[in-house]
N, C-alpha and C positions, 0 to 999 in steps of 0.2 A: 479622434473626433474633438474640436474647439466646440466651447460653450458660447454664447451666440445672446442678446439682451432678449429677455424673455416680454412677451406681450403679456404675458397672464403670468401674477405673480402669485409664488408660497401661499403668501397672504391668501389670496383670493381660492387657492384651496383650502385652506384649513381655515375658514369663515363660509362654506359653504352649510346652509342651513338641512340639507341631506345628504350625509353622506352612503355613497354606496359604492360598493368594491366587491367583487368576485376573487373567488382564491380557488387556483386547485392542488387539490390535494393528493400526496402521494405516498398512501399508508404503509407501502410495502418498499418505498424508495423504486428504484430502478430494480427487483427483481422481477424477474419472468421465466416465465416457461417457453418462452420462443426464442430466435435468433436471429430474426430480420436483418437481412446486410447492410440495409442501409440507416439502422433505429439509430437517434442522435440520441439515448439517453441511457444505454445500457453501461456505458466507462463511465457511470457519474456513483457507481459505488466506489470508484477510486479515491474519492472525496470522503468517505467513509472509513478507511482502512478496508476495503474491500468488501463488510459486511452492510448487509441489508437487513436489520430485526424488523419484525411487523411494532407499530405503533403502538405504543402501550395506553391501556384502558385511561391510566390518569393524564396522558396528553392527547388522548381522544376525546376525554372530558373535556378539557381546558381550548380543543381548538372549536369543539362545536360550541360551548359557550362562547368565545369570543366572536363568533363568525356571526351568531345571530344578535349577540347584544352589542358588539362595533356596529351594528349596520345598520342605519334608517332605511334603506329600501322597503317598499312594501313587500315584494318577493324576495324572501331571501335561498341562492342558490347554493347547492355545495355538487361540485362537479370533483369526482373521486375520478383515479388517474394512474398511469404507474411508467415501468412497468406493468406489471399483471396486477392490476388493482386486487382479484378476483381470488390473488392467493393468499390476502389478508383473510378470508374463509368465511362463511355464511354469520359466524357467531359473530364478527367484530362488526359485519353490518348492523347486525342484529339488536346491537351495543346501539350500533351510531343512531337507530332511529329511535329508540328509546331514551337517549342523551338529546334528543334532537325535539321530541314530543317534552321533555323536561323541560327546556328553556325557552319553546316557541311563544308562550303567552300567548295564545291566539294568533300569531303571526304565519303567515302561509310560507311554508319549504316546499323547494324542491329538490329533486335528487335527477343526474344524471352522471353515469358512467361509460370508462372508452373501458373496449375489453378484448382480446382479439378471437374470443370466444371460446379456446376451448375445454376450460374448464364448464360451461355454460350445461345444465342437467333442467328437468321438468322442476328441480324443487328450488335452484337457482330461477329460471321463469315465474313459477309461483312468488317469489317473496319481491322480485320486482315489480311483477302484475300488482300483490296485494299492498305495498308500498308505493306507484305508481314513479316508479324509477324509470326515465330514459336510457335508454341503453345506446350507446354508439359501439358501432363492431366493425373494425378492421377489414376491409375485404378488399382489394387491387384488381381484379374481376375476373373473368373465367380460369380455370384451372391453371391452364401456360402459363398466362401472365403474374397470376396472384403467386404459384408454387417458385418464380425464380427466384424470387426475396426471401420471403415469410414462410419460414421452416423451423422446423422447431428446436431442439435444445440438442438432436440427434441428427441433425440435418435433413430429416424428413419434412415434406411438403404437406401443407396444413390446411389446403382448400378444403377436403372434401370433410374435416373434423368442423371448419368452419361454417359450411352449408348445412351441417347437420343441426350446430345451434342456431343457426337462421330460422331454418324449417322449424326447431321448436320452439321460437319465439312466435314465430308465426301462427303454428296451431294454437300455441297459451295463449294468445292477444295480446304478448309484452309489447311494450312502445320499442322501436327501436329505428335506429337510423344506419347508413350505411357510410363510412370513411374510406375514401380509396387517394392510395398515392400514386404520384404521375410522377416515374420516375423514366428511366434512358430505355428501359424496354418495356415502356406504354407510351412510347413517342410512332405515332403511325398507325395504332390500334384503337383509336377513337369510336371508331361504330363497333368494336367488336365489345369493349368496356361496358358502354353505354345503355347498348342494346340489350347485354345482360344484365346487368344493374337493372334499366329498367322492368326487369320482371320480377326483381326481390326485394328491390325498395322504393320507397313514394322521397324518401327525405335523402338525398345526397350528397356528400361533401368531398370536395374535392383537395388533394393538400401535394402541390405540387414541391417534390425535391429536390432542392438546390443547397448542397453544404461544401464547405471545407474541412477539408482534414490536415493530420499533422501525427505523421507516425502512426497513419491507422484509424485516427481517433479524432472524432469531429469538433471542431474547434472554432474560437469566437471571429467574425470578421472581422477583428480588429487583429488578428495573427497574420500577419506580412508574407511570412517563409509558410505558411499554408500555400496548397494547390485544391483544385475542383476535384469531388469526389465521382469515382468514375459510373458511380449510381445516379448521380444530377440528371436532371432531366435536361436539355437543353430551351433558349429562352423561346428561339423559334416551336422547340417541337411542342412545348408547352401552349403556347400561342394557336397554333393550329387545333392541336387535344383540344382545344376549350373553344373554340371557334366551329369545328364539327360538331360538340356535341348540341352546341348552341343551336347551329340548322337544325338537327332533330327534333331538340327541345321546343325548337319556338314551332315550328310547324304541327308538331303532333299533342306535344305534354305539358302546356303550361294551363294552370291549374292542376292538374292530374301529377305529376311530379314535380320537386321542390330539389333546387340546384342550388346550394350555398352559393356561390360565387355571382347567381344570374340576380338571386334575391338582394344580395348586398351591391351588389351593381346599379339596382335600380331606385335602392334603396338612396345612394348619392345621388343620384340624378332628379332625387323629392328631396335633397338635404334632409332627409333624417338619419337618425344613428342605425349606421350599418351593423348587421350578425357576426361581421367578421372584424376581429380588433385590429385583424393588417393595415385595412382599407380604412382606418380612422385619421383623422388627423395628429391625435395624439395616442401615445400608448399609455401603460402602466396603473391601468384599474384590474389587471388580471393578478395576483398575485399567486408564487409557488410555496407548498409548504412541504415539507419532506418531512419524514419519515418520524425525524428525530424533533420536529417542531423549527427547525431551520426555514426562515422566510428568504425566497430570493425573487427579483424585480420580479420574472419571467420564465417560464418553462424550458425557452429556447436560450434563456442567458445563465441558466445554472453553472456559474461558475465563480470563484471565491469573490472575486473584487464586487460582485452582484450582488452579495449576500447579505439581506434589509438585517439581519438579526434573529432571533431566539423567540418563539410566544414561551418558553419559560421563564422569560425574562419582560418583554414587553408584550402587550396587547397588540395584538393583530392589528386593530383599525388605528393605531399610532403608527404602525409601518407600512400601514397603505399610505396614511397622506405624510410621510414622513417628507424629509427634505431630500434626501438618495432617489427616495423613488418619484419624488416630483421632477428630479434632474432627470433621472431617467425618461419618465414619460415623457418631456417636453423637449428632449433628446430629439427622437421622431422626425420632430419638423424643426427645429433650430437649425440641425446639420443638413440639409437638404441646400444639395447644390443649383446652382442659379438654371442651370439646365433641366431641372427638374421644376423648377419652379414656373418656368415660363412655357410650361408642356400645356398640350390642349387637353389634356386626360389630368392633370394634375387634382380637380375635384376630387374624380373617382380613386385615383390609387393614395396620393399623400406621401408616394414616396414606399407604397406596402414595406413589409413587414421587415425591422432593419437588422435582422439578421443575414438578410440576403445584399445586405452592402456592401461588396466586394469587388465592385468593377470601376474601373476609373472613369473619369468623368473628363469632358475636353479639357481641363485644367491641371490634368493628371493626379486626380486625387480621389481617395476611395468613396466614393461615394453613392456612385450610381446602385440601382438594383441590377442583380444578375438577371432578371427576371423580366427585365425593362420592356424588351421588344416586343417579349409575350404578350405582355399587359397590353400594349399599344394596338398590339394586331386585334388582342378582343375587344379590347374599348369599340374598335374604328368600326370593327365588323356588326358587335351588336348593337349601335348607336344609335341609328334610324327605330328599331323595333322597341327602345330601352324608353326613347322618345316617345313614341306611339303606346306604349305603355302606361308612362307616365301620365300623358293626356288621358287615358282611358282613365286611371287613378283619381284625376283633377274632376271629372265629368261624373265622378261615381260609377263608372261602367266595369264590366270586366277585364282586366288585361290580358282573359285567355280572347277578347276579341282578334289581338294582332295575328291572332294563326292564319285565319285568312285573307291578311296581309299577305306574309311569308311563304303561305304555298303557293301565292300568285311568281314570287321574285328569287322565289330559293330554291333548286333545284338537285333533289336530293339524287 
C-alpha cells in the first residue's frame, strides 16, 4: 500500500481538545477452549513463543488506569475479548472492577464482553447482571449450522452448551447480544439463521468471513502468495445472506430487533458516526492490547509490523494518537482505489473494513474489497426503505413506520 497526501493532518490529531479511543482487551491472549475452523486469532500465540499467561494484577492495574485517565470521553468503555476472555476467571474480573471503581472519579464505565459461552454458569450471570456487563455470545445459528465451525478443543459440537448459557442469561436478565458469522455454509441459509436468532436475541450482529491464509494460518492482505480461505463466505452469497434477512427485517422487526449492519447503514445515510468501525471513513480509534500489555493498531492486524508498542513502557493514549497509528487509520481511505471512489455506495461503505483488501481492482492492484459486490447488492436493495427511514428520522416519526411500506412491495 503507497501513502497518499493526507487531508487531516497529525497535527490536527494530537490538538484535538477530546481525546477518545476504545482499546480491546485481551487478558488471556488468544487462549481458548474452543477450535473454530475458521478463528483468525488462535496462531497469534505464535507471536508469544507459543504461551498464553493470564495478565498479571500489576499490568491490569496499569491498563485500567491508563484507559480511564488517557481518555476525555465522558463514557469510558473497556470491551474485554480473547480468545476465551472467560478463562481469565471470575477473580481477575473481579480485580478489574474494583481497579476500575478505583480510578473512575466519578466518571461512568462501561463493560462489555465476546465469549463463546461455554464456560458461562448462574454465578458468571450474576456478577455480570450486578456489574451491568454486556455480554456478546458467539452463536452461527441453528445446530447444523453453528456445529460445522464452532467445536470445541475435542472436536465436539458446541450448540447446544451454547443455548444453555443463552437460556441462563436469559432467566438472570444478563444484557446480552448475539454475534453470528457468515461463512461458506451460511451462504443460502438466510431465513433458516434469522428466523432462529430471531427467537433468542433482540441485538444482532452480523460478521461476515472473508480471510486469507498461508500454510494454514491466516494472514495480512498485504501477503501476495496467500490464497482465499475455503471457509470465506463468498461476496455474492454474502450479499444475498444480508439482503433476505433484510425482507424479514424491514417487514416484520424493525423496532422489535436491532441488526448491526441495518443500524450502521442508516446510520450513513443521516452522516452520523456509524456502530460499525468497517463502515467508517477512517479507522484506528480501536486499539488491541494483549495479554502482555503489547498495543497493536487492530484486532484484525495483530501482526509484528502493527505493533504501536508496550503500556509498560508508554501510556496508552500516546499510542492511540501516536504517529503509527494515525498512518494507520488514515490508511483506510488514502489507499482507496479510484473505482472505489466514484462508486454510488461509496458513503455507506468507505471502502469497509481493509482487511478484506485482497482483490484487484481494473488497474490490477490490490485494492478492491473481496466483499465488494456483496456490499453493493445490499446498499441497492435496502436503499429505497434506508431512505424512507431516514425521512421518518428527519420528521421525528418512527422508522418501524417503513414496514408498511415493505409489506406492500416485498414479497416474502
Amino acid at each position: 500500500m503507497t501513502t497518499k497526501k493526507h487531508s487531516i493532518s497529525f497535527d490536527d490529531v494530537l490538538n484535538r481538545e477530546q481525546r477518545g479511543f476504545t482499546s480491546m482487551v485481551k487478558p488471556v491472549g488468544s487462549l481458548c477452549n474452543m477450535r473454530c475452523k475458521y478463528c483468525y486469532y488462535l496462531d497469534k500465540k505464535n507471536l508469544y513463543g507459543g504461551k498464553e499467561p493470564l495478565m498479571d494484577d500489576n499490568l491490569l492495574e496499569k491498563y485500567v488506569q491508563n484507559t480511564i485517565e488517557g481518555n476525555n470521553a465522558p463514557v469510558i468503555n473497556f470491551v474485554w475479548h480473547g480468545g476465551e476472555p472467560l478463562m481469565a476467571g471470575k477473580e481477575f474480573f473481579k480485580k478489574a472492577i474494583k481497579l476500575q471503581n478505583k480510578y473512575a472519579q466519578g466518571r461512568k464505565i462501561e463493560n462489555s464482553i465476546q465469549t463463546n459461552g461455554l464456560l458461562i454458569d448462574r454465578e458468571w450471570c450474576s456478577f455480570f447482571k450486578d456489574n451491568n456487563f454486556l455480554v456478546g455470545i458467539s452463536i452461527d445459528g441453528p445446530q447444523s449450522i453453528h456445529d460445522m465451525h464452532r467445536l470445541d478443543s475435542e472436536g465436539r459440537g458446541t450448540w447446544s452448551r451454547v443455548m444453555n448459557a443463552i437460556n441462563l442469561m436469559y432467566q438472570t436478565g444478563t444484557q446480552y447480544n448475539t454475534l453470528s458469522t457468515i461463512n461458506v455454509h451460511s451462504e443460502g441459509k438466510a431465513d433458516e439463521v434469522y428466523l432462529f436468532l430471531r427467537q433468542i436475541s433482540s441485538f444482532m450482529q452480523f460478521l461476515p468471513v472473508s480471510e486469507l491464509t498461508l500454510n494454514q494460518i491466516v494472514c495480512s492482505p498485504e501477503n501476495l502468495d496467500a490464497k482465499i480461505a475455503p471457509w470465506s463466505v463468498s461476496a455474492r452469497g454474502f450479499g444475498e445472506f444480508m439482503c433476505r434477512i433484510f425482507d424479514i427485517w424491514v417487514t416484520n422487526d424493525v423496532g422489535k430487533r436491532f441488526v448491526q449492519l441495518f443500524d450502521a447503514t442508516l446510520a450513513n445515510h443521516l452522516q452520523v458516526p456509524p456502530s460499525i468501525c468497517s463502515l467508517c471513513e477512517t479507522c484506528g480509534t480501536g486499539l488491541t492490547v494483549e495479554h502482555n500489555g503489547d498495543v497493536y493498531a487492530c484486532d484484525h492486524f495483530v501482526y509484528p509490523e502493527y505493533k504501536l508498542g508496550n503500556i509498560k513502557d508508554t501510556p496508552l493514549c500516546e499510542l492511540a494518537v501516536s504517529k503509527q497509528q494515525f498512518e494507520f487509520g488514515i490508511m483506510k481511505r488514502e489507499t482507496l482505489s479510484q473505482q472505489c471512489r466514484r462508486c454510488k455506495y461509496f458513503s455507506l461503505c468507505f471502502g469497509e473494513c481493509p482487511k478484506h483488501r485482497f482483490v484487484r481492482d481494473k488497474n490490477d492492484d490490490f485494492s478492491l474489497n473481496s466483499l465488494c459486490g456483496g456490499y453493493k447488492m445490499f446498499f441497492e436493495h435496502s436503499w429505497p426503505y434506508m431512505i424512507y427511514m431516514k425521512e421518518m428520522l428527519l420528521k421525528k416519526k418512527a422508522p418501524a413506520l417503513v414496514m408498511e411500506k415493505a409489506r406492500k412491495e416485498i414479497s416474502l
